[in-house]
Residue, then its C-alpha position, 0 to 999 in steps of 0.5 A: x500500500x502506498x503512502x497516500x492511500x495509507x493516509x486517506x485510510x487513517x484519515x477516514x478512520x480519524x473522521x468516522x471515530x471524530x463523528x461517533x464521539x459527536x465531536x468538532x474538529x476543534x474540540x479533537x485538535x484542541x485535545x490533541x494538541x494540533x491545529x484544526x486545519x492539521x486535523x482536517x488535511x488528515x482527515x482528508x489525507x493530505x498530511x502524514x503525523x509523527x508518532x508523537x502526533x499518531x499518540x496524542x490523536x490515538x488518546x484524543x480520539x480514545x482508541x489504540x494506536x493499532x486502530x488508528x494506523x491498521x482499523x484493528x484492535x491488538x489481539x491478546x488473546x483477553x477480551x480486554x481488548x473487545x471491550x476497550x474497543x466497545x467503550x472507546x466508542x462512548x464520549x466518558x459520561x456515557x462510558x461512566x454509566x456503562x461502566x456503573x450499570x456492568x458492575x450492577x449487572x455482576x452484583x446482581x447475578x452474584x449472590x454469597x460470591x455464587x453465579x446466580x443462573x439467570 
């Protein structure tokens, strides 16, 4: 794969994850510490970043640099990583009440330490 289309595909993922968050560009670039119009030529795949760039808009966009760069979370065998993709599309106040209701949902089916059948 060559440059260009590398940088149109991680752009168009920066756009889509930017869109779900329900965020700006502004508000991402502010997050991320890069100029709006940086954002946008990334966005559109003009621009390539530096890993310093790729690390601050991974974590201003809330997901793993491997889905920023390669569209796929890292595999390690947990689930841990399924679930981290599933809340990273969540803007925190609605990652807060998932959260809350998951811990909910395990003392609920939990009684004396005993998985209660549901």
């Amino acid at each position: 794969m060559d440059k260009i289309h590398l940088n149109e595909e991680i752009g168009a993922r920066v756009r889509r994850r930017r869109e779900v968050l329900g965020c700006t560009r502004e508000q991402i670039a502010e997050r991320a510490n890069i100029s709006v119009q940086f954002l946008f030529d990334i966005e559109k795949g003009k621009k390539s970043m530096t890993a310093l760039h790729i690390v601050n808009l991974a974590e201003a966009l809330s997901v793993s640099i491997d889905f920023l760069l390669l569209g796929v979370e890292k595999k390690d065998g947990h689930r841990g990583a399924e679930w981290e993709q599933m809340f990273s599309l969540l803007v925190p106040e609605q990652r807060e009440l998932a959260e809350e209701m998951l811990r909910l949902f395990v003392r609920g089916v939990s009684i004396n330490g005993k998985v209660k059948k549901i």
